[in-house]
C-alpha positions, 0 to 999 in steps of 0.5 A: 300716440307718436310725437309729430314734428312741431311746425316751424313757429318764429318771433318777428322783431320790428325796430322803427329807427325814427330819426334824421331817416326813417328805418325799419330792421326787422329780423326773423328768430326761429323759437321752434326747433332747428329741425326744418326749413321756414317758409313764411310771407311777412308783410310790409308796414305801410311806406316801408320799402326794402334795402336789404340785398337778396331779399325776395318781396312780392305783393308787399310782403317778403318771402322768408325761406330759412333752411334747417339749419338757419335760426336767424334772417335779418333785412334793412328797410327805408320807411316813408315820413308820414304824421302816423305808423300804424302797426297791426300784428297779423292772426296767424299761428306761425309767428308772433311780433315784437315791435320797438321803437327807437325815437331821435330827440328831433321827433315827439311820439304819442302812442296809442293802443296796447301798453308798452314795455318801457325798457333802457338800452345803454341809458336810452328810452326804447319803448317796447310791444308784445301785441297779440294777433289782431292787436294794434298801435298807432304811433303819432308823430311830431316834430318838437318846435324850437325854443328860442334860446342858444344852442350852444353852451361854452362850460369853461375856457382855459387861456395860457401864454408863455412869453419868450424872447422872440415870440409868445405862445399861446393855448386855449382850451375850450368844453363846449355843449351844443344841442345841433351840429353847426359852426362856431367863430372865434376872433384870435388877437392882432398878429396871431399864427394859428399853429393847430387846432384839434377837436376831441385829441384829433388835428383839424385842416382848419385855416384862419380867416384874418382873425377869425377861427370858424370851428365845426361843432357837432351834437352833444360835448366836445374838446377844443384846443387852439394853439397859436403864436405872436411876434412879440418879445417879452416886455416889462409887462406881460398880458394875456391876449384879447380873445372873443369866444364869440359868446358869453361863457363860464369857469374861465382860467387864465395863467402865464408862465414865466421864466426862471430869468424874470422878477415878478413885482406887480400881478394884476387880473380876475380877483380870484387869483395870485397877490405878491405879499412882499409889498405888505411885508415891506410896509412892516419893515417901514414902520418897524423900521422908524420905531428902531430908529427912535431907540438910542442903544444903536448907532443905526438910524431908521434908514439903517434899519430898513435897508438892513430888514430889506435883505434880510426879508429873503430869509426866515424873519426868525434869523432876522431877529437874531441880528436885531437882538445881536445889535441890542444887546451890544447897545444895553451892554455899554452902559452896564460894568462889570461890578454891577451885573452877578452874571457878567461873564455869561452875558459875555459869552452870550454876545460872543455867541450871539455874535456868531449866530448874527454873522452867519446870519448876514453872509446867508442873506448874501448868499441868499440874495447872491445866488437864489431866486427872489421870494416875492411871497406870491400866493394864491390860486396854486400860483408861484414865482414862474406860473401865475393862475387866474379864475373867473366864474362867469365872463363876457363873450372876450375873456378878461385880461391878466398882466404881470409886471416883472424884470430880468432877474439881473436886475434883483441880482444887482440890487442885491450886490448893491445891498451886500456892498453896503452890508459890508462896509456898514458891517465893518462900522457896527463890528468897530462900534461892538467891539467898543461895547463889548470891552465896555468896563472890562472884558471879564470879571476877575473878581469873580474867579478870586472870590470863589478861589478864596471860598476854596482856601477856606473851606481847606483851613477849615477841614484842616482845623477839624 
């Protein structure tokens, strides 16, 4: 027997795009081989009308003609809106049918008929027949009521502001979900100039109204950053800017940064957020400071010794130790002679060791105060000195407020003069007072040095006489 030529046999694939418009792709795949030309008649669903350029329908069917060479034919179609679609696969010997169905969120269907072949495109449910002639389906469709509730979810919000001389610059960065697309107001603060709003990286022509901000929101998650402007020189005390989101939200950051110029005394905001640990040091110093003054081995009063830690507050508590030690041990060095203590001369040079330590000591706290920035402790919340963080879970529609309390630098720096002045002259007073301890009964034991001279003598005569 001769092999015949195969007759032209194709796969015909129907996509139903069900959405906010109804379409049908339908595409013609030849599975026989490239061999001859296709001459079939697919007919139409029911509604469905082609779109396609060049494509021939009569009788509500299309006219495939594909030449030899031709593997595929694909058309467009718009599909009437209709409670149900009814696909049956006709009894012919020249194709077979795929059907898919690509369903919008907006519509609920309900097939019935063959099963389906549950399939994922890209994570999308896309349910899939294989019918064989004469099998049907029968598709219902529904459109879901809404549920009452929000539409719009605002997942966290950051609000930024950097005072400066003349004017405040403000940011605010908004993650937001929304189930539709629609528009979403916010309320800015009094004086604010809007300088640019950009959704998902891209600048919007977007204007403000007074003080409200209507942004365009589309289905699904989006990016938002205002940024705007007050007249406003920075003052004492710095706030964080009313701002209405316009509904209730979550994950709110709030930070202000300052400039290396400003001294930070006070923070006040969300609990979760920077404290200025200083003031808990110098309640330390105050009572450290009354239990110094009740020992009588100095002649500083309690007052001395809370202006002396205050300064030395800015440096390593462990180097303030050694000033307090330096001024003790020359007050127990006094009252003791020469005679009555074996180890006279070391403690002697101890002092003046100790002497050297405690002066470096003070003229760092100086310079310290002189020519650093102030270290007020501030912790928490990844906060420091000139950029303060605050977070707050869950907020109402306007966002909850941060306020620093701080000063020019100049000030800090002035006190610390102020403070060295003093140092100095007090210093002066205490070294007069230490150097009358330190020569107490004598500056050096000689007896010492005899003893162990005539112990030498002796055992000379004595290895001598042997």
């Amino acid at each position: 027997l001769e092999p015949g030529v195969l007759p032209p046999f194709v796969r015909v694939d129907r996509l139903l795009s069900v959405g906010l418009d109804w379409r049908v792709i339908t595409r013609i795949i030849r599975i026989s081989p490239a061999d001859s030309a296709v001459i079939l008649t697919v007919p139409l669903l029911p509604g469905e009308s082609v779109t396609s350029p060049g494509i021939r329908v009569k009788y509500k069917a299309v006219e495939v003609n594909m030449t030899a060479q031709q593997t595929v034919m694909q058309w467009e179609s718009t599909l009437e809106k209709s409670e149900k679609i009814e696909l049956t696969a006709p009894r012919t010997e020249q194709w077979i049918e795929v059907w898919k169905a690509d369903v919008s969120p907006i519509w609920h269907i309900a097939p019935s008929g063959i099963a389906m072949i549950h399939l994922n495109s890209e994570g999308q449910w896309l349910p899939e027949w294989h019918p064989w002639p004469g099998e049907k389906i029968t598709l219902q469709i529904t459109r879901p009521q809404a549920v009452e509730g929000q539409t719009l979810t605002i997942d966290s919000s950051s609000l930024g502001i950097k005072p400066g001389q003349r004017t405040q610059d403000a940011e605010l960065k908004i993650s937001l979900r929304s189930s539709q697309g629609t528009q979403h107001t916010l309320t800015l603060p009094e004086k604010a100039v809007l300088q640019s709003v950009a959704i998902d990286g891209q600048l919007q022509p977007i204007r403000q109204q007074g003080r409200k901000l209507t942004l365009p929101v589309n289905p699904g998650k989006q990016e938002v950053l205002i940024s705007w402007q007050e007249t406003k020189a920075i003052s004492a005390a710095v706030t964080t800017p009313l701002v209405d989101l316009g509904q209730d939200s979550v994950n709110t950051n709030l930070s202000i940064s300052l400039g290396q110029d400003r001294w930070v005394l006070f923070v006040m905001g969300p609990r979760m957020g920077p404290a200025v640990l200083f003031w808990g040091v110098l309640i330390v110093i105050f009572i450290l400071s009354l239990g110094l003054g009740k020992i009588p081995l100095t002649p500083l009063k309690s007052r001395h010794w809370f202006l002396l830690l205050v300064g030395l507050s800015q440096i390593p508590m462990a180097s303030a130790g050694i000033v307090i030690a330096w001024l003790m041990l020359l007050g127990w060095r006094a009252k003791q002679s020469a005679k009555e203590l074996r180890y006279f001369n070391a403690l002697q040079i101890i002092i003046g060791g100790l002497t050297v330590l405690a002066l470096g000591v003070l003229f760092a706290a100086v310079a310290q105060g002189l020519l650093s920035s102030p270290d007020m402790l501030i912790t928490g919340n990844q906060s420091s000195a000139f950029f303060l963080n605050w977070y707050q879970d869950r907020s109402l529609s306007t966002l909850p407020t941060a306020t620093v309390i701080s000063v020019p630098l100049i000030v800090y720096r002035l006190l610390m003069l102020a403070w060295a002045l003093w140092l100095a002259v007090s210093l002066l007073n205490w070294l007069k007072w230490g150097w009358s301890c330190f020569s107490s009964n004598g500056l050096w034991n000689k007896a010492v040095v005899k003893e162990k001279a005539v112990v030498v003598e002796t055992g000379k005569s004595n290895a001598a006489d042997l």
